[in-house]
NUGU-216832 format. One record per residue: x, y, z of N, C-alpha, C in turn; residue in three letters. Coordinates in steps of 0.05 Angstrom, whole numbers, plus 5000, padded with zeros to 4 digits. Layout:
// residues N
XYZXYZXYZALA;...
END
This chain:
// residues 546
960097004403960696754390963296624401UNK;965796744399968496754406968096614445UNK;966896684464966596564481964196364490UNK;962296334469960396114466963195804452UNK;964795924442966995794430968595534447UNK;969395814469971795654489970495524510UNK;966995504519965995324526965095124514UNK;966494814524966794624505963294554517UNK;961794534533959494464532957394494511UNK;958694724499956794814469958594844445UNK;958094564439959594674406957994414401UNK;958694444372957694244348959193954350UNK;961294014359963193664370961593614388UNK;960793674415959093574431956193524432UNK;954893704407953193524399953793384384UNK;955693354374955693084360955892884373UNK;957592874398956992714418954992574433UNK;953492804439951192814453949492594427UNK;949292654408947492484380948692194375UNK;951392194385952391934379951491694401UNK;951491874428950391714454948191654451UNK;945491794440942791724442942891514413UNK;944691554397943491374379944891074385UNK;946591054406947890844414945090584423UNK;943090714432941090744452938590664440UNK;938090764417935290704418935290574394UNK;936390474381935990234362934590004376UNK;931890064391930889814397929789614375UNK;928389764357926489584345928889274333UNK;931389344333932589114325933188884343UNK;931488984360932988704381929688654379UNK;928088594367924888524379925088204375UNK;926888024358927487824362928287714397UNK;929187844407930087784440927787644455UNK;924887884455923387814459920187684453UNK;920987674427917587594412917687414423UNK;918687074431917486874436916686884463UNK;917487074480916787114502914087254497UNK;913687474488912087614473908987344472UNK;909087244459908487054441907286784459UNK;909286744475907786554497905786634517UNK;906586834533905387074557902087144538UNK;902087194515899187284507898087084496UNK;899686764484898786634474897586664443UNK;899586774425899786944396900186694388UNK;898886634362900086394343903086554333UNK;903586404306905786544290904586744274UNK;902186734258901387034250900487294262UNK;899587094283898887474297901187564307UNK;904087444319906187544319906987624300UNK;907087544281907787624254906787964249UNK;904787934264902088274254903388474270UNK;904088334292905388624321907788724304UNK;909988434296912588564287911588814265UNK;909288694236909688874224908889124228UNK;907089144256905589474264909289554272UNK;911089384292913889414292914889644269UNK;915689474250915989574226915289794220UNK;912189934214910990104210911990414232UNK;911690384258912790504279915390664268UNK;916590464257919190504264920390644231UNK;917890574218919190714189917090894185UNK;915690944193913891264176914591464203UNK;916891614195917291784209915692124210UNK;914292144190913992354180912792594202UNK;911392544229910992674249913392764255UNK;915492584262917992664274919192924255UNK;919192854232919693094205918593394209UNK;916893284210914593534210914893664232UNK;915493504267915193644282918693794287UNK;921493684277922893774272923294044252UNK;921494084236921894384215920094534234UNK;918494434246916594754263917994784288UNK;920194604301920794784320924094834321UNK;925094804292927994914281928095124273UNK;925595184249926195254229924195604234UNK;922395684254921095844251922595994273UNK;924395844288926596124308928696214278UNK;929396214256931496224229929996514225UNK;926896504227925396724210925096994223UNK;923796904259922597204269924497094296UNK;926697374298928497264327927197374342UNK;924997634340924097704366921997544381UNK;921597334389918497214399918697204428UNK;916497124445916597124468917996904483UNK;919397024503921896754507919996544522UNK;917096534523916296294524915696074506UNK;915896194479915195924457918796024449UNK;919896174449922696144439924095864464UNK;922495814487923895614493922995364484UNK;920495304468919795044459921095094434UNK;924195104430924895114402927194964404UNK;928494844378930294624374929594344382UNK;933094234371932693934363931793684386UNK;931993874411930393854442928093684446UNK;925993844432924093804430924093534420UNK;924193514400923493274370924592964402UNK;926792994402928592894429926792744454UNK;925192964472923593034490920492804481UNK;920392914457917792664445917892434448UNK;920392384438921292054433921891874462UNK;922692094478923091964503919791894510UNK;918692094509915991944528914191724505UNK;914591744486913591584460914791184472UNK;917691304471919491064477918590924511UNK;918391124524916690964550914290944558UNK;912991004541909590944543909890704535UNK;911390694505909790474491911390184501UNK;914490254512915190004523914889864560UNK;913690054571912289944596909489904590UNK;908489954567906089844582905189514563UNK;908689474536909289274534909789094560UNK;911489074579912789074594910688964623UNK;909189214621905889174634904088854625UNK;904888824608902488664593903488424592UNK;905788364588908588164596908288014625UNK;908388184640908988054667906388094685UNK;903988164666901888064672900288354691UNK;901488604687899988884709897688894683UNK;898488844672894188874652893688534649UNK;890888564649889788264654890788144622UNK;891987844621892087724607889887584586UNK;889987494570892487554547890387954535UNK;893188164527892588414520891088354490UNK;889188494491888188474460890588484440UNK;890488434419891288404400892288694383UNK;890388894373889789094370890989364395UNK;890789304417892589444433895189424441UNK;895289144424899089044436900789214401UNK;899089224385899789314363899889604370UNK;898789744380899090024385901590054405UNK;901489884432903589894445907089864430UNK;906789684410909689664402909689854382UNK;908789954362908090224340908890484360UNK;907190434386908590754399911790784398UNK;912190454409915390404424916990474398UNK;916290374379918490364353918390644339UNK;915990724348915791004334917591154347UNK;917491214372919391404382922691384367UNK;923891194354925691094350925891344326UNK;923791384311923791554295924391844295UNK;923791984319924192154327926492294346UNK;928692084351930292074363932992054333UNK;931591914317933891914286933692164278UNK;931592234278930092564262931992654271UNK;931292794294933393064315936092954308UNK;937292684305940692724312941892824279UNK;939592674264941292644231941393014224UNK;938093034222937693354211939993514220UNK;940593434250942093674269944293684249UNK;945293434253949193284238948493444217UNK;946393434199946593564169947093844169UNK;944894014191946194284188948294284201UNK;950394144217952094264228954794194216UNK;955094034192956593914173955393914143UNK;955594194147953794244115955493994096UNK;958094144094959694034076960593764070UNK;960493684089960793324093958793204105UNK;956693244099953293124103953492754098UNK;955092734072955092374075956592264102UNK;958692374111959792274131958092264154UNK;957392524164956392514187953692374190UNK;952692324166950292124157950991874159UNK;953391804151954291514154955591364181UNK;955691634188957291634218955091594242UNK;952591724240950491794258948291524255UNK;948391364232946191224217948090924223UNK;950590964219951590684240951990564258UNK;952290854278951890844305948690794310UNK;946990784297943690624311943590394304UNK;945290364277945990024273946689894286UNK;948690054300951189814318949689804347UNK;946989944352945790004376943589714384UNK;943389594363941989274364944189224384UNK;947089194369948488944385949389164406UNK;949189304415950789444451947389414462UNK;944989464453942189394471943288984476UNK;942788784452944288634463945788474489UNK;948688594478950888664504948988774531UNK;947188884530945889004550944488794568UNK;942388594549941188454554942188184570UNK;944988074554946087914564947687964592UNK;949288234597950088284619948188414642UNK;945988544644944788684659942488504662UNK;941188454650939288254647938387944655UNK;940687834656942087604673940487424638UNK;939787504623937887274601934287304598UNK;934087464614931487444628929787714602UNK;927887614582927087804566925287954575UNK;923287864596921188094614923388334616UNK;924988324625925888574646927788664629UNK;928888544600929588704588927688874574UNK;925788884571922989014570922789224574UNK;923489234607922389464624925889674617UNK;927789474610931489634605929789864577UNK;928889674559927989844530926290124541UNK;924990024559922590264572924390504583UNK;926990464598928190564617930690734601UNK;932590554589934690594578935190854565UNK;932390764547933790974515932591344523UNK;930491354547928391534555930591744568UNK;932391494591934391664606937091774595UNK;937491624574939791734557938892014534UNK;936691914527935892154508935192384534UNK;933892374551933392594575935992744588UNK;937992634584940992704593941692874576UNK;941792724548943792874529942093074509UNK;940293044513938293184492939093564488UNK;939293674509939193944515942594004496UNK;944693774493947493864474946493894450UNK;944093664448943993624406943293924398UNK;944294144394943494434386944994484354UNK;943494674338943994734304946494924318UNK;948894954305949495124298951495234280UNK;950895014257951695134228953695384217UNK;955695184234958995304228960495164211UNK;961195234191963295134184966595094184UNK;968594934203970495094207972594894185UNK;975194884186976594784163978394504168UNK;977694534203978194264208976894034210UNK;973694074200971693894201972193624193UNK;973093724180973993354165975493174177UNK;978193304187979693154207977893034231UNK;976493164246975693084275972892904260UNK;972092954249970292714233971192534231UNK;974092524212974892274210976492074239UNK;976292274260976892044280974092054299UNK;971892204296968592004306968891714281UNK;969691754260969191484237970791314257UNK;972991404260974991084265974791004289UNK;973491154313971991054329969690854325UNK;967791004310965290804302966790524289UNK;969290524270969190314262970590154286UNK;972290224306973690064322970689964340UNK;969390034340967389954354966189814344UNK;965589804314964689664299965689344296UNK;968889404296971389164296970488984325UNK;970589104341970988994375967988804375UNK;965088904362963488684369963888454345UNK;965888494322964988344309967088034319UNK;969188134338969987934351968887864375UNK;968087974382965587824403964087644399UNK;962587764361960787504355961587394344UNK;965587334333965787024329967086944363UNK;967986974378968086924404965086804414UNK;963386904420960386854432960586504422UNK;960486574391958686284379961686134383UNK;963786124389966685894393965985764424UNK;965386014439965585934470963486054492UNK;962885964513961086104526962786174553UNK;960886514544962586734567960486684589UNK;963186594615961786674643960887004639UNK;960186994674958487264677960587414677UNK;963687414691965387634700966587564667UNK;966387484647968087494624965787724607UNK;962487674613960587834593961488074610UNK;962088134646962388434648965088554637UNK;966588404638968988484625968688644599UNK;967488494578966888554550965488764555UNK;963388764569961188984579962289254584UNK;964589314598965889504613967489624587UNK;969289414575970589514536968889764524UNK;966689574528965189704499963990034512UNK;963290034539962890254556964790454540UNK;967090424546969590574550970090574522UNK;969490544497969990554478967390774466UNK;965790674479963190944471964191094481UNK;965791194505966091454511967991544505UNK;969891464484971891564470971091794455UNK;968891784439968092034423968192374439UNK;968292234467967992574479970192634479UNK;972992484478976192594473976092754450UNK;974692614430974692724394974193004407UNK;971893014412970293254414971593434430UNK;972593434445974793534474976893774458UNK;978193484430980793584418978893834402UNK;977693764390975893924369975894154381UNK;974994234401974194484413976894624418UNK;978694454431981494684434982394704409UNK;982994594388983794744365981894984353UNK;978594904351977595144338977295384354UNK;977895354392978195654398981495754397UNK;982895524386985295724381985795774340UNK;984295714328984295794300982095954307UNK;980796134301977796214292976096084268UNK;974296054272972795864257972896034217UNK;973995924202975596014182972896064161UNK;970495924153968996034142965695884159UNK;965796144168962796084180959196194174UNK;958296024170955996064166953296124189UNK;952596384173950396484189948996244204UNK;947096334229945796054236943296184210UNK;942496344205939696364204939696224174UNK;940996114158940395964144943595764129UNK;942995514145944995314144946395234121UNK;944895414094945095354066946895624051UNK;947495884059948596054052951496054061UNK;951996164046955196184062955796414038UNK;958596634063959396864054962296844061UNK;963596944036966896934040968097274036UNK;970197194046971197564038972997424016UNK;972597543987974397383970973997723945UNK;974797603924975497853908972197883890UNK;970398083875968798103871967497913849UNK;969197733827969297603819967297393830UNK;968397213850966797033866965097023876UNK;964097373891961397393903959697443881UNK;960297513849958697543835957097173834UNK;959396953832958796763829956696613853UNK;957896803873956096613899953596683892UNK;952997063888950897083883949796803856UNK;950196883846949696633821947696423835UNK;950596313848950396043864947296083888UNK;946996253899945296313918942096213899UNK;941496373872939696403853938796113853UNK;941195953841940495713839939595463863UNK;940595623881940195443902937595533912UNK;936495823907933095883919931495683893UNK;932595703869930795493853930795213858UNK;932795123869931894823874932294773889UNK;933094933910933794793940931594853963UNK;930894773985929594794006926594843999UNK;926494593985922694533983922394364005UNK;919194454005917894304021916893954011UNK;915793854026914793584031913693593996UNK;910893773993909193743978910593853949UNK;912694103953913794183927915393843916UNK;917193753936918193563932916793343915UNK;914393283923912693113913912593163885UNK;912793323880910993423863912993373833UNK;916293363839918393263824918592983817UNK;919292933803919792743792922092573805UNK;924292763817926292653833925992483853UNK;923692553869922492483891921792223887UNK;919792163856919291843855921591683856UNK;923591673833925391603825927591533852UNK;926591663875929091563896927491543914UNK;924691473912922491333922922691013914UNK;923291113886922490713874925090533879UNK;927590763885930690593885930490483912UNK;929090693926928990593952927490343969UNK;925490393947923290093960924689843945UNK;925889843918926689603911930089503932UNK;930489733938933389613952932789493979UNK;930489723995931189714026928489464021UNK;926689404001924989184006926388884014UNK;927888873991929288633983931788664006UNK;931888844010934588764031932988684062UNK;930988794072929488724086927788374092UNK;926988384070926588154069928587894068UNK;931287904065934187754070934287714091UNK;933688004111934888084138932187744147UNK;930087814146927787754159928387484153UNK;929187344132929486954122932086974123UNK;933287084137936286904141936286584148UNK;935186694172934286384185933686154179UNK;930686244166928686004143931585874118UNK;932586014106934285994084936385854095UNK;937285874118939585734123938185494131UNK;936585464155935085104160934484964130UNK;933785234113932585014084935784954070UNK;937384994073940884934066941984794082UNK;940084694109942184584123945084614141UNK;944484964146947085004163945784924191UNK;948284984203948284844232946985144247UNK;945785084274944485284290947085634292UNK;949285464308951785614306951985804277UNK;951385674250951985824226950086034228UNK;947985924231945686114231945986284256UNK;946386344272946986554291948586744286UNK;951186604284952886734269952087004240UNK;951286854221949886934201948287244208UNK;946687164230944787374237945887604252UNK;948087484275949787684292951687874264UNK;952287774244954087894227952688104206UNK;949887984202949088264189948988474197UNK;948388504226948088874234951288934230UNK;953188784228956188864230956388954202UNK;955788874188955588854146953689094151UNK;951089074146950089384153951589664163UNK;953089544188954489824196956289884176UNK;957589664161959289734139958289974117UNK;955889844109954889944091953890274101UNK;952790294115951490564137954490704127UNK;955590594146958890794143959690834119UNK;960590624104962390574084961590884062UNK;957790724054957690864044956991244040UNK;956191254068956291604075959291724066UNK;961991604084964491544085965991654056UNK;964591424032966391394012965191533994UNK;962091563999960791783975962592133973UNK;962392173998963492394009966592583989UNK;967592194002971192273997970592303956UNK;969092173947968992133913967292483900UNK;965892533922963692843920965593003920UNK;967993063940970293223936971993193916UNK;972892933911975192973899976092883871UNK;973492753861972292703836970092843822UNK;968392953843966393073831963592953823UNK;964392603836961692393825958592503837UNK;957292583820954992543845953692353859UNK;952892363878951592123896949491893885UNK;948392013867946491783856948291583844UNK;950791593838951891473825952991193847UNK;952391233871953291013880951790933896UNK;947791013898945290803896946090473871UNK;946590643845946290523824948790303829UNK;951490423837952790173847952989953866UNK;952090083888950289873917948689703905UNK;946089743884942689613880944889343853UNK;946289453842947589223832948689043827UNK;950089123859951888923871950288783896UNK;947888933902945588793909944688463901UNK;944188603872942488393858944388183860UNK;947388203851949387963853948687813880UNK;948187993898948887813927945887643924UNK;944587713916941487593912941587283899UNK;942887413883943887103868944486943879UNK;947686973891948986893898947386613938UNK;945186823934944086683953942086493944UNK;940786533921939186433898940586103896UNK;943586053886944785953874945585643895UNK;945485683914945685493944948285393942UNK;951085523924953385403927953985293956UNK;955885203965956585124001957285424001UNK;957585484029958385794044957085994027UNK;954385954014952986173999951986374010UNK;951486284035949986424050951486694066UNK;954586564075955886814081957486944069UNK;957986934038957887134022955587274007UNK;953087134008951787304002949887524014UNK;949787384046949087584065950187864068UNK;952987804065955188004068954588254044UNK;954888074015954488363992950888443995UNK;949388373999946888464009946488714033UNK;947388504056947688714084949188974075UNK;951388954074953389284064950589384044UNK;950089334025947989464006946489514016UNK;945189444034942489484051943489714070UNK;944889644079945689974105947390154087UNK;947690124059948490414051946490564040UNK;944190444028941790534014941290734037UNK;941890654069940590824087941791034102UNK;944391044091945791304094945491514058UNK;945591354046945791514015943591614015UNK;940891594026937691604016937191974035UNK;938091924053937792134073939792364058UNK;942592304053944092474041943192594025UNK;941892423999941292543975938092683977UNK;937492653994934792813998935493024020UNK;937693114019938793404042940293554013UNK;940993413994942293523973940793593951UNK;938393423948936893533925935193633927UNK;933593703950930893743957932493993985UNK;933994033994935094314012935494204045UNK;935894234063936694184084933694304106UNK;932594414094930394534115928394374120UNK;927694324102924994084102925693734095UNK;929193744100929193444097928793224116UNK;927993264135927593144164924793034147UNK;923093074140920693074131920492954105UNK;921993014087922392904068923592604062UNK;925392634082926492324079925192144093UNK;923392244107922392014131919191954116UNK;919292134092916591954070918491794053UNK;919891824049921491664030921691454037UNK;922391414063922591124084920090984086UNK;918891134077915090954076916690694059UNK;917190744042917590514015919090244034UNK;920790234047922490074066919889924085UNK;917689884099915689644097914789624074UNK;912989854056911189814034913589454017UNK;916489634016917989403999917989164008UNK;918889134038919288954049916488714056UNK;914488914060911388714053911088574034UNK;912188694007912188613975913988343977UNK;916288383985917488213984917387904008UNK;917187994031916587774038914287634043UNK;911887814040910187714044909087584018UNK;908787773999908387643969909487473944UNK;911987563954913887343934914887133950UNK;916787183978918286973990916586833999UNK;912986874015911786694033910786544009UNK;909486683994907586553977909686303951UNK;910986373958913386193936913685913957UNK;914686013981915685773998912785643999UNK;910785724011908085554019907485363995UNK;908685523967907085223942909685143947UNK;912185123942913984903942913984663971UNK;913084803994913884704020911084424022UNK;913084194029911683934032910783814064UNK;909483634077910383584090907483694106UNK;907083674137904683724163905284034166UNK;908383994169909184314182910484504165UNK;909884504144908984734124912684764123UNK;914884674131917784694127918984524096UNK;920484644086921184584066925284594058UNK;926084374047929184284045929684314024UNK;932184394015934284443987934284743980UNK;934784623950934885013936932285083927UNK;930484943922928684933909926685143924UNK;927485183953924885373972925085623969UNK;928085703970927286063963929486173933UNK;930585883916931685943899930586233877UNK;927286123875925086293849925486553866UNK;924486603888924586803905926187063899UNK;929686903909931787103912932987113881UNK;931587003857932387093833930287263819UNK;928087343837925887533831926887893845UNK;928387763874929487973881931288113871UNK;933787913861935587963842934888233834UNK;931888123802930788293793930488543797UNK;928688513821927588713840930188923842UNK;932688813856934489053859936289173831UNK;936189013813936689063785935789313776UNK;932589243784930889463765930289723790UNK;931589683815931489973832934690113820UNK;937390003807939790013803938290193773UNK;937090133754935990273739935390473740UNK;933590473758931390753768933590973779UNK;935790803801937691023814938491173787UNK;939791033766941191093743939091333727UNK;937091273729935591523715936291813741UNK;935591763763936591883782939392113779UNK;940991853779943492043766944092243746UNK;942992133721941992293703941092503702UNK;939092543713937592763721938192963737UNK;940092863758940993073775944393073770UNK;945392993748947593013740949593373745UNK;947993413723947993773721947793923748UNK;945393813765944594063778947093993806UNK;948693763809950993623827952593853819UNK;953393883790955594013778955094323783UNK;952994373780952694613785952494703815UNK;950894643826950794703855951694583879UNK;951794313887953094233903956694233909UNK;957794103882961294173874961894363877UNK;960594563863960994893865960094973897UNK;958994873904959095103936960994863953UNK;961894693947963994453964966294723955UNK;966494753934969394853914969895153936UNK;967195303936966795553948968895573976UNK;967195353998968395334015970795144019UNK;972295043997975394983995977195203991UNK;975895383974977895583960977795823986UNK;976095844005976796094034978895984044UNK;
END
């Protein structure tokens, strides 16, 4: 172990690295705006059958549950029998899950790409352009799987961070694909096409073989975490002056490589973190470390007192910790942060999707509306971070449990709902703002709290059904409340509609909507109040007091 140590190629900082680069990377499905109208003209799609590709989009990119599934069978069965034949002992780890997504991610975006610039005869059926973008977005899934699961076992103890840390960096991966498009691309959305096909395949094929489990815990974790955070957020900071720069002035080409070359050199800051990380923990020895063979135990040399308690602690954690998919189901917990989930990530989804519509029906200027849209994935990353980040620091040192700040996000939700409801002047960018943060913390908190209540073994799987709810919601909402609201109010040949009157009923239904998921979290809390206090605090406490 001790000289697996002092080579920095293998440690848990460099996969963290290694997870931070690929997730830099494959946040495609957020740029599919770049190219649908291109999309859209080349096959000759009205607006609904574009409408149909984005939502197979959607679908792709949120039912992860293959990715889950195929992450616990090739983690979790090297934990049980170490002797096997070193030919299936080499199809094992977070590699694999990795390895999928790459060929997932370039099947399905060349033969997009294919169909684009015309190598399959024009216009591609309908039904096969839907499978082509579902492959592409799917892989997206399986590339989140392998980096989060890994972060979880390898940061037992601070699971929200490295969740909020790992889940903002694919946020912030819209705007660096982007940056990509505008500098490498010369504008041109075909061939950024073939970049989506290329990009995310060769980055995940590079770094894949670092992302490895190995479920140490040492005592400096928190520090070198907290400078991957202030990285992510300086990175976070740097595009959000870009996109008020972009919409003030237009960058020549040697001003976009300039910016281009920044943001390079700012992603590769994380490997310094990781650099420092490694020379401190081979000159401390790693102070309480956990077996690999199961990421959830931990043993201290302490006085007999305590091991009576760990044993304790161990009991309770075989009773409720590390179920499967179906045990999970089978709880009541599971709905309840099923239902918080579809009412938050619906309604916040559907914001994301009518920014646009909502601002032309208010009357902002093109510029506002760009703006508006460039600033949510920045508000999202807030929220991604903030709230992994701040759950974390309140789980240590208060003792809150996590459900407790679903229930505060879905509330301050509903305000921003209003607030967009209400059409004051500048409504729109304060209410985008308390929405967006709410929307990207639901998606670091959701993953967290399903590695905490349901066990770390089978949560790759677990959370990626939970994410079902995130279209199921987002269908509900825009398709059934926001379209069908706007179409009876909207006057006129071209079905467009002016004032407050178009999505006022709408975003005070949503309101609702996130009200009554702020509820549900709150039963949530409740329920797993005790078992926070008992088992999670107490084994945080465990490994404070070594």
């Amino acid at each position: 172990m001790r000289t697996e140590e002092r080579l920095s190629t293998n440690s848990k900082w460099i996969a963290t690295v290694a997870s931070i680069w690929i997730q830099c990377s494959v946040g495609t499905t957020y740029t599919f705006s770049i190219y649908s109208s291109t999309l859209k003209s080349t096959q000759n799609y009205d607006q609904s059958t574009l409408e149909r590709v984005a939502v197979f989009k959607d679908m792709g990119g949120g039912a992860g549950i293959l990715s889950g599934l195929l992450f616990s069978y090739v983690t979790l069965n090297h934990h049980h029998h170490h002797h096997h034949h070193t030919r299936t002992r080499f199809l094992r780890g977070p590699w694999v899950v990795h390895f999928t997504g790459a060929i997932l991610c370039f099947t399905g975006y060349f033969l997009v790409w294919a169909s684009v610039v015309g190598l399959l005869p024009r216009p591609v059926p309908v039904p096969l352009m839907c499978l082509f973008i579902f492959t592409a977005a799917h892989a997206q899934t399986f590339f989140n799987t392998g980096n989060i699961v890994t972060g979880v076992m390898n940061f037992g103890h601070y699971s929200g961070t490295i969740v909020g840390i790992l889940k903002g960096f694919i946020g912030l991966s819209g705007a660096v694909l982007t940056q990509v498009y505008k500098t490498v691309c010369n504008g041109n959305p075909s061939t950024y096409i073939l970049v989506l096909a290329l990009l995310p395949t060769l980055v995940s094929l590079l770094f894949m073989s670092h992302v490895r489990i190995y479920g140490t815990n040492s005592v400096d974790d928190k520090k070198h975490l907290n400078a991957f955070s202030a990285v992510a957020m300086t990175v976070a900071a740097y595009f959000m002056v870009i996109t008020v720069m972009e919409n003030l002035l237009t960058f020549s080409l040697w001003a976009r490589i300039i910016t281009f070359i920044i943001l390079l050199l700012l992603l590769a800051s994380p490997l310094r973190v990781a650099i420092t990380a490694d020379r401190e923990d081979a000159m401390t020895s790693p102070k309480l470390s956990t077996p690999q063979q199961d990421p959830l135990a931990y043993h201290e040399l302490a006085d007999d007192e305590s091991q009576v308690t760990a044993a304790f602690d161990d009991k309770i954690l075989k009773d409720e910790e590390d179920m499967n998919l179906l045990q999970a189901m089978c709880t009541g917990n599971f709905w309840f942060l099923c239902i918080a989930t579809l009412c938050g990530m619906g309604s916040g989804i559907a914001t994301m999707n009518n920014i646009a519509q909502v601002g032309e029906s208010l009357d902002y200027s093109t510029t506002e509306i760009n703006s508006l849209i460039s600033l949510w994935s920045i508000w999202n990353f807030f929220g991604r971070f903030g709230a992994g980040y701040g759950s974390d620091v309140f789980l240590h040192k208060i003792g809150w449990a996590r459900p407790i700040f679903m229930v505060i996000t879905l509330v301050a939700m509903s305000i921003g709902h209003i607030a967009i409801a209400s059409g004051f002047p500048g409504n729109l960018f304060v209410g985008t703002m308390i929405v967006g943060v709410c929307y990207g913390s639901q998606w670091s908190l959701m993953p967290t709290i399903t590695s905490e209540i349901f066990g770390v073994r089978h949560m790759g799987t677990i959370f990626n059904t939970i994410s079902i709810a995130c279209p199921v919601g987002s269908y509900i909402c825009s398709v059934r409340i926001i379209g069908r609201i706007y179409d009876r109010v909207a006057s006129g040949e071209d079905h467009t509609c002016y004032g407050t009157q178009c999505f006022m009923l709408s975003f005070m239904i949503m309101a609702f909507v996130a009200f009554l998921g702020s509820l549900v979290a709150f039963l949530l809390f409740l329920r797993t109040r005790r078992f926070y206090n008992q088992v999670v605090i107490r084994r945080l406490q465990h490994s404070s007091t070594t």
